[in-house]
C-alpha positions as CSV (number, residue, x, y, z in Angstrom):
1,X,11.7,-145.2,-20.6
2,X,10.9,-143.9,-24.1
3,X,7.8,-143.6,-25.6
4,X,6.6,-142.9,-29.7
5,X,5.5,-139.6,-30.8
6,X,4.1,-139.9,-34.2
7,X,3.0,-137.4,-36.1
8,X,0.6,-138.2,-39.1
9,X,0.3,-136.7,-42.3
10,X,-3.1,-138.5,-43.8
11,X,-3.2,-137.4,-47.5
12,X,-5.0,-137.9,-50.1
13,X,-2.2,-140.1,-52.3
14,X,-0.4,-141.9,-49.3
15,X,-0.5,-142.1,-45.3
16,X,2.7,-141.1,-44.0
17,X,4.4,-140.9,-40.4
18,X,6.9,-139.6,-38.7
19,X,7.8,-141.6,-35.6
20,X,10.3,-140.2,-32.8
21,X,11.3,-141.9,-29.6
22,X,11.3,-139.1,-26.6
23,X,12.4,-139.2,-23.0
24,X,11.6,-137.0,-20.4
25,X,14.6,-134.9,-21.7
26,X,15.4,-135.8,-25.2
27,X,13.7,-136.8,-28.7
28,X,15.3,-139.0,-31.8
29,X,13.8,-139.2,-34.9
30,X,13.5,-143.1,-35.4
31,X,12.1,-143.9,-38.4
32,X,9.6,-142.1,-41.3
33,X,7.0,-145.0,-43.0
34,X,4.5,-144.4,-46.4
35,X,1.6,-146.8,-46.9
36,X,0.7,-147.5,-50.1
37,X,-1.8,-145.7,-52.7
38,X,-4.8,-145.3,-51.0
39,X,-6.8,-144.6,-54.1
40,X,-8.4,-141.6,-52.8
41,X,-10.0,-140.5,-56.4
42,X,-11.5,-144.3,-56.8
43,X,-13.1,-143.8,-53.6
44,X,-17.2,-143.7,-52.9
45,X,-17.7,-140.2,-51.2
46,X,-20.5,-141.4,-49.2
47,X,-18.3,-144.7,-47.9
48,X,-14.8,-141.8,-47.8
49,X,-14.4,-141.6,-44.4
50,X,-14.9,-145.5,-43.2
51,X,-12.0,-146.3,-46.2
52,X,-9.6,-143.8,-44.7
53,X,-9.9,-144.8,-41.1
54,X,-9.8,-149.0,-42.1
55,X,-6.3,-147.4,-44.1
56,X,-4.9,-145.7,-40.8
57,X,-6.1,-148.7,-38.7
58,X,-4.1,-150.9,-41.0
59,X,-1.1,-148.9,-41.7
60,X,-1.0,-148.2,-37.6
61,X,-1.1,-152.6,-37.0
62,X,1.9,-153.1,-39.6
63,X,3.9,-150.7,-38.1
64,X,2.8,-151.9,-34.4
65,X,2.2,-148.3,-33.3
66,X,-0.8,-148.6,-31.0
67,X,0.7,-147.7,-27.8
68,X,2.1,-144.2,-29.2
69,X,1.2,-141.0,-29.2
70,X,-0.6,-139.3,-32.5
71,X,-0.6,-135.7,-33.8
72,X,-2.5,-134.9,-36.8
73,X,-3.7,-131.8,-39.0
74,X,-6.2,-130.7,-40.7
75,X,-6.1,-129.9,-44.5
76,X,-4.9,-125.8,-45.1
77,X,-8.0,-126.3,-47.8
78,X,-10.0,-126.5,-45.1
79,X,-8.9,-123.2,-42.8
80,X,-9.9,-119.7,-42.9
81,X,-6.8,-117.8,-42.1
82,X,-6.7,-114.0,-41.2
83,X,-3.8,-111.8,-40.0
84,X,-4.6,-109.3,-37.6
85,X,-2.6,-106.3,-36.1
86,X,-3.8,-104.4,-32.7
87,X,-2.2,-101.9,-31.0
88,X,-2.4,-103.6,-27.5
89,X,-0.9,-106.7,-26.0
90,X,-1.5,-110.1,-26.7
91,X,-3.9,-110.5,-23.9
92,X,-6.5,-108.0,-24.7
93,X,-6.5,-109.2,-28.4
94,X,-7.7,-112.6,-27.2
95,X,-10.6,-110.9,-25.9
96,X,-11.9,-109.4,-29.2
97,X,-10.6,-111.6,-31.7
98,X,-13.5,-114.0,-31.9
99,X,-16.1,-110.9,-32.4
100,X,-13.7,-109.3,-34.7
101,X,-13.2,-111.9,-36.7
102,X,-17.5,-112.6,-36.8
103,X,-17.2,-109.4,-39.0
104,X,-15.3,-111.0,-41.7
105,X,-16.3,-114.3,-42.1
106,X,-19.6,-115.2,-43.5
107,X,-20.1,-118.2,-41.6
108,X,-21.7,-118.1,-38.2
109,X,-19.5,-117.4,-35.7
110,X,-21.1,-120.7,-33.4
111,X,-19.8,-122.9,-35.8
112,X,-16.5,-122.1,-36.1
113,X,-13.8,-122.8,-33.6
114,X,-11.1,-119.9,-33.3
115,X,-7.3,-120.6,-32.9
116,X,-4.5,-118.2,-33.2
117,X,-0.9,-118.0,-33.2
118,X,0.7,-114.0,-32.3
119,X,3.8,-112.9,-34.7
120,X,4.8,-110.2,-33.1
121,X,4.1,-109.6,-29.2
122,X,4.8,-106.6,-27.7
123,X,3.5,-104.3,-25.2
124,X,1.2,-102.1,-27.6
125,X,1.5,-104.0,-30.8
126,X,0.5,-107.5,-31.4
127,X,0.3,-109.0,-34.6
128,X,-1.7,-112.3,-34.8
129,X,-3.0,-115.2,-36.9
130,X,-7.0,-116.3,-36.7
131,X,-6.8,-119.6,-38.0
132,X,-10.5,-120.5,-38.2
133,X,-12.3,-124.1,-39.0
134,X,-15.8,-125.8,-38.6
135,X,-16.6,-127.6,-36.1
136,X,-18.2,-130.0,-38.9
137,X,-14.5,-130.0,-40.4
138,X,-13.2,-130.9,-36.7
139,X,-15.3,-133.7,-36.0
140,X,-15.4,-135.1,-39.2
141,X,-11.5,-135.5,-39.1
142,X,-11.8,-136.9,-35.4
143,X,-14.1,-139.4,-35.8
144,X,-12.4,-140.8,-39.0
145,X,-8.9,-141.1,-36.5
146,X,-11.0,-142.6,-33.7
147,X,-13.1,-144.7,-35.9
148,X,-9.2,-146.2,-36.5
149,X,-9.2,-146.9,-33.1
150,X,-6.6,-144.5,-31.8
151,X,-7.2,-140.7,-29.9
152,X,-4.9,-137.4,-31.5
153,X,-3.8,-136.1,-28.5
154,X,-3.4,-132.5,-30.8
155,X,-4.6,-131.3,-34.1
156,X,-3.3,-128.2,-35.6
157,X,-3.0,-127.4,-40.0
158,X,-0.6,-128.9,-41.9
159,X,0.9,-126.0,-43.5
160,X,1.4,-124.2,-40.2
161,X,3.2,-127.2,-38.8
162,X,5.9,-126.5,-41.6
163,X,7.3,-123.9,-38.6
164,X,8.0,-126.8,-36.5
165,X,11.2,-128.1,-38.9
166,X,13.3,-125.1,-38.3
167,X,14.4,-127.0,-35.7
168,X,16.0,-129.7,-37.8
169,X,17.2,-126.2,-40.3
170,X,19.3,-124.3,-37.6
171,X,22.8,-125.0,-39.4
172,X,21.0,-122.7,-42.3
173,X,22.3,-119.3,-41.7
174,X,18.8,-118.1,-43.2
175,X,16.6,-116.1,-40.9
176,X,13.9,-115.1,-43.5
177,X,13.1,-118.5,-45.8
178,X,10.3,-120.4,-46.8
179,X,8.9,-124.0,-47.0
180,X,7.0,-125.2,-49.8
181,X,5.4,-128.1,-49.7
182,X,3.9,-129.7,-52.8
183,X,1.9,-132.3,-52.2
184,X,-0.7,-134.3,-54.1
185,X,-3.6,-131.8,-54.0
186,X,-2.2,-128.6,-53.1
187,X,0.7,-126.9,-52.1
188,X,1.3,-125.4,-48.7
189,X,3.5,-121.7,-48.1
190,X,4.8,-121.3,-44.6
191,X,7.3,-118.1,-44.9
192,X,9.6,-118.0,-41.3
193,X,10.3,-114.5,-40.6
194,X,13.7,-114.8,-37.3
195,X,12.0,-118.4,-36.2
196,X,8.7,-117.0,-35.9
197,X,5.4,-118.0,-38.5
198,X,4.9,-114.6,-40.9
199,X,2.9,-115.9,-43.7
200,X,0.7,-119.0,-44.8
201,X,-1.2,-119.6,-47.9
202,X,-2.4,-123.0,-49.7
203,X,-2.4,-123.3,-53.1
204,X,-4.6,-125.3,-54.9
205,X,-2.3,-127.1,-57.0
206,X,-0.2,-130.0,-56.2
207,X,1.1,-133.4,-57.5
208,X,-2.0,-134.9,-59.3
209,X,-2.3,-132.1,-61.6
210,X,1.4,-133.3,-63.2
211,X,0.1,-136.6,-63.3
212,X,-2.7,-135.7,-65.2
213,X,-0.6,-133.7,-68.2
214,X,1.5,-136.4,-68.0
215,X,-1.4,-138.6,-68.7
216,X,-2.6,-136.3,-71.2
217,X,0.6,-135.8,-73.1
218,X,2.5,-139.2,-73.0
219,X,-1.0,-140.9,-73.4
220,X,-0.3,-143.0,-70.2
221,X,-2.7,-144.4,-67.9
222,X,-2.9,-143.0,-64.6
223,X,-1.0,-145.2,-62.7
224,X,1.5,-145.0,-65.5
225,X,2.1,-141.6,-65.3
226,X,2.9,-141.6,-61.6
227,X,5.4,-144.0,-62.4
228,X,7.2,-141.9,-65.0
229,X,6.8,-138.8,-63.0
230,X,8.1,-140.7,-60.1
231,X,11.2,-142.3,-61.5
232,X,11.9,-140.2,-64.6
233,X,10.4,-136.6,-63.4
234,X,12.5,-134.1,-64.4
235,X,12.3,-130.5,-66.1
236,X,14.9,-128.7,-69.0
237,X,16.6,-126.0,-68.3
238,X,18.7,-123.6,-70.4
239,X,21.5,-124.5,-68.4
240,X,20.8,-128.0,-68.2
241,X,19.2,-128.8,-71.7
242,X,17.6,-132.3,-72.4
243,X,18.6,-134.9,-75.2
244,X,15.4,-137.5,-74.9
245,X,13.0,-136.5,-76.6
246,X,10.4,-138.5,-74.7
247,X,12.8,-136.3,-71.3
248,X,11.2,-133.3,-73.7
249,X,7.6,-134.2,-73.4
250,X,7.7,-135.0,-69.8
251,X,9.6,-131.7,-69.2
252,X,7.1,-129.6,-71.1
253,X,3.4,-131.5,-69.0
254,X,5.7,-131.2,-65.4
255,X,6.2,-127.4,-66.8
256,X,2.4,-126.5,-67.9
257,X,1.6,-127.5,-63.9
258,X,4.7,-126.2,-62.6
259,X,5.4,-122.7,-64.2
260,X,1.7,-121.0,-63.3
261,X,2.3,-122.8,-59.6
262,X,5.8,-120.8,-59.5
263,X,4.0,-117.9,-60.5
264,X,1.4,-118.1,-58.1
265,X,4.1,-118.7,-55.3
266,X,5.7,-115.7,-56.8
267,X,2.3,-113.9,-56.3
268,X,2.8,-115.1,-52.5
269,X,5.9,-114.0,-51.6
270,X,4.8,-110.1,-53.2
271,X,1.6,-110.5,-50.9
272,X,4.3,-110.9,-48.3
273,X,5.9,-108.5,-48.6
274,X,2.9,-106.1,-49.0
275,X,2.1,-106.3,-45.5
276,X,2.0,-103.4,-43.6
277,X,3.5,-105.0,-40.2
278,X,6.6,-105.8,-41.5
279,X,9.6,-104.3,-41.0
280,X,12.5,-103.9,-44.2
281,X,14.7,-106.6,-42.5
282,X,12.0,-109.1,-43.0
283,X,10.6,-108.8,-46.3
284,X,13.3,-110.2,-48.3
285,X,13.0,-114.0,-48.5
286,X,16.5,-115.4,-48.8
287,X,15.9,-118.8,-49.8
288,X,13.4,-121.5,-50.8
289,X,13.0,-124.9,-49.2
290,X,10.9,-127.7,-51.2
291,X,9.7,-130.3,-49.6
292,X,6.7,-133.0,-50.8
293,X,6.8,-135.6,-52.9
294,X,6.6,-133.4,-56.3
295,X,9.7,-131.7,-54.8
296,X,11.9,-134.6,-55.6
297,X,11.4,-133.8,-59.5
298,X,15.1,-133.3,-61.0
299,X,16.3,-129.9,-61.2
300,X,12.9,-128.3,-60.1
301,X,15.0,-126.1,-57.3
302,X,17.3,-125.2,-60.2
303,X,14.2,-124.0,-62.4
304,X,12.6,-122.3,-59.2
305,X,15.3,-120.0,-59.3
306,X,16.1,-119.2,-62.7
307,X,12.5,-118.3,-62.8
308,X,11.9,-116.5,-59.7
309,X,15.7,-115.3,-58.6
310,X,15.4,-116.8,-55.4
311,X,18.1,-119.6,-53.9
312,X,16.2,-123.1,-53.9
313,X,16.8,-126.3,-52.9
314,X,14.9,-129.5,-51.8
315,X,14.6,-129.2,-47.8
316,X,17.6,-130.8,-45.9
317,X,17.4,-133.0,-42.8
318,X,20.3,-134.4,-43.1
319,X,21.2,-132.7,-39.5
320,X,18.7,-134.6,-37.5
321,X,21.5,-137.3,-36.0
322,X,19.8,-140.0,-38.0
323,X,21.0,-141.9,-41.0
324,X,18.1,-141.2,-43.2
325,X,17.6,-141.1,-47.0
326,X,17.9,-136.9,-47.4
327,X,16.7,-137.0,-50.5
328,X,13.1,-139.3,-49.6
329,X,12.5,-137.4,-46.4
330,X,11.7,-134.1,-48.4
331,X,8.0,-135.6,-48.6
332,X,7.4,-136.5,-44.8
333,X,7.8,-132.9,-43.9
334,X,4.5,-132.1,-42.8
335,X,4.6,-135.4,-40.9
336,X,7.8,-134.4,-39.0
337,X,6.6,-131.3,-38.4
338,X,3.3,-132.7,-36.9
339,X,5.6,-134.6,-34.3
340,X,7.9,-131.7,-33.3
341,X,5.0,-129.9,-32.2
342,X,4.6,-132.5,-29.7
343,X,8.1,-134.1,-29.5
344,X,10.5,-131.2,-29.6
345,X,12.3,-130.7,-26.3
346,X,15.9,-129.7,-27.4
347,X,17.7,-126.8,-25.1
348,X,18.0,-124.5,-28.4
349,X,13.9,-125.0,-29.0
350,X,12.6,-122.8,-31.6
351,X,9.0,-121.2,-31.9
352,X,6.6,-124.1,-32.8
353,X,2.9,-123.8,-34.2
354,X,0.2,-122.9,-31.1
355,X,-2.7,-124.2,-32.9
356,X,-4.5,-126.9,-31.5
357,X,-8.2,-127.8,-31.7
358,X,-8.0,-131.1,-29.5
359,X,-9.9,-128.8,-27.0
360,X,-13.3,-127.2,-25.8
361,X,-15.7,-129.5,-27.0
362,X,-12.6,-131.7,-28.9
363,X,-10.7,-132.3,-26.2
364,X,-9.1,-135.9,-25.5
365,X,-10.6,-137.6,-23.5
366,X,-8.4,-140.7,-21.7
367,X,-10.4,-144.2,-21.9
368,X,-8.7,-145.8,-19.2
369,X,-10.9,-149.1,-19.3
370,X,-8.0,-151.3,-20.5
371,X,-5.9,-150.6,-17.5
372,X,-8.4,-151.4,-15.3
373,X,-8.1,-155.2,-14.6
374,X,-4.5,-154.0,-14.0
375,X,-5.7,-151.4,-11.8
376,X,-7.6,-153.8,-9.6
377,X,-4.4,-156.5,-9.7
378,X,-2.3,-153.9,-8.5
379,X,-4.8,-152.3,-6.1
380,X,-5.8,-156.4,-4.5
381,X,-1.7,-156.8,-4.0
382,X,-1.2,-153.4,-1.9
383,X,-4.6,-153.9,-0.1
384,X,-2.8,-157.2,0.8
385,X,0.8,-155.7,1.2
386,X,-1.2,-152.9,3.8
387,X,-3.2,-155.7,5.9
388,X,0.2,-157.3,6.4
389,X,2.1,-154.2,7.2
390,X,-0.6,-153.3,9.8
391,X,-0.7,-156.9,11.5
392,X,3.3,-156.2,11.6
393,X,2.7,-152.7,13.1
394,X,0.3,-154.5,15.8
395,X,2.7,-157.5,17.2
396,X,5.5,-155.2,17.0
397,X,2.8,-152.4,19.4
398,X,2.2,-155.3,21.5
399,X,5.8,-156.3,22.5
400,X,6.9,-152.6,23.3
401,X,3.9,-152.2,25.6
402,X,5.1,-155.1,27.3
403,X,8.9,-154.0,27.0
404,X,7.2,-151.2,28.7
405,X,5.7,-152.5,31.5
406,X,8.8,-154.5,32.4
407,X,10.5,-150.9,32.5
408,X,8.1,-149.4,34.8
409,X,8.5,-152.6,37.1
410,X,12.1,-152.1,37.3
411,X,12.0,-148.2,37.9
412,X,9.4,-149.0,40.4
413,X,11.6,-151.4,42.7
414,X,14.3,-149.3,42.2
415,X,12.5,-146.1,43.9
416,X,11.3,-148.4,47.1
417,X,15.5,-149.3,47.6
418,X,16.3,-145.7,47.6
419,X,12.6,-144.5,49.0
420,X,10.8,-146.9,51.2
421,X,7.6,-147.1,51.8
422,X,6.6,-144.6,49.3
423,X,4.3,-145.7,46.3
424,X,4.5,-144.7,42.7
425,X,2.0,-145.1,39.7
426,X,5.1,-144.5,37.1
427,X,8.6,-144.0,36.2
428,X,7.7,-140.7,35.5
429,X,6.4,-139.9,38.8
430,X,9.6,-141.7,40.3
431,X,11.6,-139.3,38.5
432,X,9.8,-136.4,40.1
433,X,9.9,-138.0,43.4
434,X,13.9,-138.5,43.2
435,X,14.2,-134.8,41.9
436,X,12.4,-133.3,44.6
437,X,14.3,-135.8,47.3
438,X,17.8,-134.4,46.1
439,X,16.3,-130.6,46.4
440,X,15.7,-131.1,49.9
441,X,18.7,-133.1,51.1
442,X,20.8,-130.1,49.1
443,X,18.8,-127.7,51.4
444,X,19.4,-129.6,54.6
445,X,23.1,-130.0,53.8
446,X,23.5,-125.7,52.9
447,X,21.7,-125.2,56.4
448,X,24.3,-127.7,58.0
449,X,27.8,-126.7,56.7
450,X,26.1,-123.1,56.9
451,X,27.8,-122.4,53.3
452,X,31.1,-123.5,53.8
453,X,30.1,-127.0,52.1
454,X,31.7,-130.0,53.9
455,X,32.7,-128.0,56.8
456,X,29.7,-128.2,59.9
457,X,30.8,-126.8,63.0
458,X,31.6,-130.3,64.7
459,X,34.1,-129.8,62.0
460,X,35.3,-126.5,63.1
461,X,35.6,-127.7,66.8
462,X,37.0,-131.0,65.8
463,X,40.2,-129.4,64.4
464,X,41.0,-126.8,66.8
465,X,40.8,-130.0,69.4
466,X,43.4,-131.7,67.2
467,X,45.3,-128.7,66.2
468,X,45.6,-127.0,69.9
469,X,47.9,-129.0,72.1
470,X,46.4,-130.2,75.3
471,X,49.2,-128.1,77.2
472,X,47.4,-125.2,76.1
473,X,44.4,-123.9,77.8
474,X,41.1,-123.4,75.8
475,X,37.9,-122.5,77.1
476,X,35.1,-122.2,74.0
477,X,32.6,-119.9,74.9
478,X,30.6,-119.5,71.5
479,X,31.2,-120.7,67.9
480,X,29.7,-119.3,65.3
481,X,29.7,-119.4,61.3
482,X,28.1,-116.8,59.0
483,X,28.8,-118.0,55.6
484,X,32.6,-118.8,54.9
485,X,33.4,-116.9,58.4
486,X,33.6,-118.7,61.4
487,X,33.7,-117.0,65.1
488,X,35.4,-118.5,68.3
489,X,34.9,-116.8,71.5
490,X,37.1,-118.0,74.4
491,X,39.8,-117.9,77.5
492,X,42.8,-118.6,78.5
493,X,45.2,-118.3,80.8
494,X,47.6,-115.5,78.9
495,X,47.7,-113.3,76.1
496,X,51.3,-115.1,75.0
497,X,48.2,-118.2,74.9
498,X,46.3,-116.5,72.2
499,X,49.0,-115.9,70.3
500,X,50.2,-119.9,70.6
501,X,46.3,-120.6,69.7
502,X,46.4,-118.9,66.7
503,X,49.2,-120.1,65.3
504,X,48.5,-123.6,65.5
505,X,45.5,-122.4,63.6
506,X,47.1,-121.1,61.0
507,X,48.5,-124.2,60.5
508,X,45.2,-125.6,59.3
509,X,45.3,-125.7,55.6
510,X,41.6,-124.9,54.6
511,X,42.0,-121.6,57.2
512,X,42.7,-119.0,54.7
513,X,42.9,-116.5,57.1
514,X,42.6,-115.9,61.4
515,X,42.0,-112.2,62.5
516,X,42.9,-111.4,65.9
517,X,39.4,-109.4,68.1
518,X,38.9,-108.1,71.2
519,X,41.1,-109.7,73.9
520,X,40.9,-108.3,77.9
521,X,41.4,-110.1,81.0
522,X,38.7,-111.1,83.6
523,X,38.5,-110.8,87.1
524,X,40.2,-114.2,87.5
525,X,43.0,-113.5,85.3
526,X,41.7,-115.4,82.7
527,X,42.1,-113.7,79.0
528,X,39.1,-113.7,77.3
529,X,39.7,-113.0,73.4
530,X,37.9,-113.5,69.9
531,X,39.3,-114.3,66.8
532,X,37.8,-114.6,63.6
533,X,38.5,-117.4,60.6
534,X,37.8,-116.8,57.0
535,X,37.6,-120.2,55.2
536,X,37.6,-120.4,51.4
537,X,38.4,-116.7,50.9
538,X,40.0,-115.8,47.2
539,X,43.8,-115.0,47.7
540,X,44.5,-112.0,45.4
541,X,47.5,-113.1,42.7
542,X,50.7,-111.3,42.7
543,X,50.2,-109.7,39.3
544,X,47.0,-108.2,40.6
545,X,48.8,-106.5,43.8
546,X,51.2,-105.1,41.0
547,X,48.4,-103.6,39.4
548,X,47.1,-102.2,42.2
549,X,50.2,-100.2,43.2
550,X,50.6,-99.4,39.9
C-alpha cells in the first residue's frame, strides 16, 4: 500500500510541498503544492511563530495530508558550517569533532547540537562537514511544526538537501555542478563534486531584495512589484537587447540585486576551489543549475554566463516520470529535495544529505493514543477468536481421549484371544507381551528342527519309513541331527541292503547329499552301517568348478 512522503519547504514568501507516493520498493513524485503569501514582513514577531504554524496547519487540511509523512529543514541562515580534514578514518573523527569544533565557535558548546556529513572517507583521510545549530533554533522550529499538529519525522538544512536532487539530474553528464537556489531571503550554494556534497554557503540575498528596487524604481507598491517581477521579470542582454522601455527599467532594479549576487556566487565558486582537499579533477565547476522562484526570471541563466563563463540553466526535472510544469518546479527544489532524503529508494541511489536533528533530545516521539480504541477493538476480537479456538482445542482433546480408550479396549481383547489369561494395563504393554511371545516360540522351534527349519526328526524318520520299501530290512539304532547334518545308525541283513537304502534316499528331494560310514557285520550276520545326510547344503555352480580347475 502507498503511503505520502512530503517534504516541506516553510519560507518566508510561500509554504511549499513536495508530495511523493512510496512503496516498500519504489517512490513517484505525485504532486508539488504552494500556499499563498503568507505575509511574513506584516507579521508581529512576538505572535511569528503561532501565524506560521495556523499557515502549515491550514495549507496541510486543504491538501488533506494528515496521515503523511513530513520532512523539513532548517534555514542555512541559521547553521554554522565548518569543513574539516583529518588524517584518520571517519570513525575516529566522530570522536573529536564536537571538542574540535568547541575551539572555533564562540557559542557554548552545550548549546549547540553537532551534525556532520564526511566528503571524502578513506582509510587515513576523511574530510567532513560540522554543520552546527542551537538547540534554541531546533526547538523553536519543532514546536512551530507540532504546534500545526503534525510530527517531522527528520530535519536536516535546506541548502544541504539541494544534494538529494541529483537523483532526478542523472541524465546530466555533469559530475562537478552546482545548485543555486534563490529564494525570497537568501540564496543557497550546494556545489556536487562525483554525487557527493563539496561545498555549501548561504547568501544573504534573495527574491525580496528585487522586489524592493523594483518597488523603488517603477514606484510600485509592494505587492505590485511582485507581480511585475513575477510575470514580466526579465534582464537585457547584449545578445538579447530590450525594446520596452519600461522592459529597460525593470531590467536595470532585477540587475542592481542580481549582478553583486552573481558576483558573490563567483566569490563562492573561487572559495571552492581554494580548498586544500581537493583534487584538480574536481575544482572545475561545469555547469550551473538555478532553481527558486527568482530563477524563473527570463534569460537570467543566459546573463549568469555571459557574466561568469560558466554553462547555466534553470534546474530540469523534467526526467522524474511525471508530467509536471518544468519550468514552475525550479522553485520546489528544496522541497523535493527534503522528500528524497526520506523517499528515495531507486536501485541507482545517489549520496543523499546525513544531517538530521530529529534526535537526542529531538527525537520523534510516536503518540499512538489515536489508535488505541482500535487497539482495544482489535485486541477484544482476538481475545474472543483465542477463547473459541481453545474451547475447539478442548472438545476436539476430549473425543481423541475417548477414541483412545476405545483403542486400548480393542488391543486389550485382542491379546486375551491370542494370550489367555494374561492381563495388560495397555496396548503398549500388549505389544511387548506379543514381541516377547514370538522370541520364545522362534527359540523353541530352532531347538526343535535343530536348525534345519521345518525338518524335526519325526520328519527325518517319517521319510525314510515312506521312502525304504517294507521288503527292505531296517533296524534304526540312533538318529541324530547336528545343524543341517543328520546321522542314522543301523542294520541290515546285507551290504547289497545298504546300498538299496541309500539309494532310495537319494531319492528324497530336500537330501542334498548321503555319505556312506562305517559298515561291518555282527556276530549274527547282521550289517551294521552309518550313513550320513547333509540337508540344505549349497551346490557349487558349474562356472565355479571351471574356475577352480582353472
Amino acid at each position: 500500500m502507498a503511503h505520502q512522503v512530503v517534504g516541506l519547504d516553510i519560507g518566508t514568501y510561500t509554504i511549499k510541498a513536495a508530495v511523493f507516493q512510496t512503496t516498500f520498493r519504489s517512490m513517484t513524485l505525485s504532486n508539488l503544492i504552494e500556499s499563498s503569501p503568507i505575509g511574513f514582513e506584516d507579521m508581529n514577531p512576538e505572535t511569528h511563530a503561532q501565524t506560521l504554524s495556523k499557515a502549515i496547519s491550514q495549507f496541510i487540511d486543504h491538501y488533506q495530508l494528515r496521515n503523511a509523512t513530513f520532512c523539513s529543514t532548517l534555514s542555512g541562515k541559521d547553521v554554522i558550517l565548518r569543513i574539516k580534514e583529518y588524517p584518520f578514518g571517519a570513525k575516529q573523527v566522530l570522536k573529536i569533532l564536537t571538542n574540535d569544533i568547541a575551539d572555533e565557535i564562540p557559542i557554548p558548546i552545550e548549546d549547540l547540537m553537532i551534525e556532520h556529513h564526511h566528503f571524502i572517507t578513506e582509510k587515513n583521510r576523511t574530510v567532513t562537514h560540522a554543520v552546527c545549530v542551537q538547540n534554541e533554533m531546533i526547538q523553536n522550529h519543532l514546536s512551530m511544526i507540532q504546534a500545526a499538529g503534525i510530527e517531522p519525522s527528520l530535519i536536516s538544512v535546506d541548502s544541504l538537501t539541494l544534494l538529494n536532487v541529483q537523483q532526478f539530474l542523472q541524465h546530466h553528464p555533469h559530475q562537478n555542478f552546482a545548485i543555486v537556489d534563490i529564494g525570497h531571503s537568501k540564496t543557497s550554494i550546494c556545489i556536487i563534486s562525483q554525487h557527493e556534497l563539496a561545498f555549501v554557503r548561504t547568501l544573504y540575498t534573495g527574491g525580496r531584495d528585487i522586489n524592493e528596487k523594483v518597488r523603488q524604481h517603477l514606484d510600485l507598491t509592494l505587492d505590485q512589484s511582485i507581480e511585475v517581477k513575477e510575470k514580466h521579470g526579465v534582464i537585457e542582454s547584449d545578445q538579447r537587447p530590450l525594446q520596452s522601455k519600461d522592459l529597460k527599467k525593470l531590467s536595470f532594479a532585477i540587475q542592481s540585486v542580481i549582478d553583486p549576487l552573481f558576483r558573490e556566487i563567483l566569490q563562492t565558486f573561487h572559495m571552492y576551489r581554494a580548498q586544500n582537499y581537493l583534487t584538480q579533477d574536481r575544482k572545475q565547476i561545469s555547469h550551473v543549475f538555478f532553481c527558486g522562484g527568482t530563477s524563473l526570471v527570463r534569460n537570467l541563466p543566459h546573463y549568469f554566463t555571459s557574466l561568469v563563463n560558466t554553462p547555466a540553466s534553470v534546474i530540469d526535472f523534467s526526467q522524474t516520470g511525471v508530467e509536471l510544469n518544468s519550468t514552475s518546479c525550479a522553485k520546489f527544489a528544496t522541497a523535493i529535495g527534503t522528500a528524497l532524503k526520506f523517499a528515495s529508494k531507486s536501485k541507482q541511489q545517489l549520496p543523499k544529505d546525513q544531517v538530521n536533528y530529529r534526535k537526542g533530545p529531538y527525537s520523534l516521539v510516536q503518540d499512538y493514543g489515536k489508535y488505541k480504541d482500535k487497539g482495544l477493538f482489535y485486541i477484544k476480537w482476538f481475545g474472543v477468536f483465542f477463547t473459541l479456538l481453545l474451547i475447539l482445542f478442548s472438545f476436539k482433546s476430549l473425543n481423541l481421549r475417548q477414541e483412545y480408550k476405545n483403542i486400548e479396549k480393542a488391543a486389550s481383547k485382542s491379546f486375551e484371544q491370542y494370550i489367555p489369561g494374561t492381563k495388560i494395563a495397555s496396548s503398549t504393554n500388549a505389544v511387548k507381551a506379543l514381541t516377547q511371545k514370538v522370541s520364545e516360540l522362534e527359540q523353541k522351534q530352532v531347538i526343535l528342527t535343530s536348525g534345519l527349519d521345518q525338518l524335526t526328526a519325526l520328519g527325518v524318520l517319517r521319510e525314510l519309513s515312506m521312502r525304504i520299501p517294507s521288503t527292505i530290512k531296517l533296524d534304526t539304532e540312533e538318529l541324530s541331527i547336528d545343524q543341517n547334518k543328520v546321522t542314522l545308525r543301523a542294520q541290515t541283513d546285507s551290504f547289497a541292503s545298504v546300498d538299496q537304502i541309500i539309494g532310495y534316499l537319494e531319492q528324497v528331494p530336500f537330501f542334498d547329499r548321503i555319505e556312506k560310514g562305517n559298515m561291518k557285520e555282527k556276530e549274527n550276520r547282521q550289517i551294521q552301517f552309518q550313513i550320513t545326510i547333509l540337508i540344505g547344503e549349497e551346490k557349487p555352480s558349474p562356472d565355479a568348478g571351471e574356475d577352480n580347475e582353472s
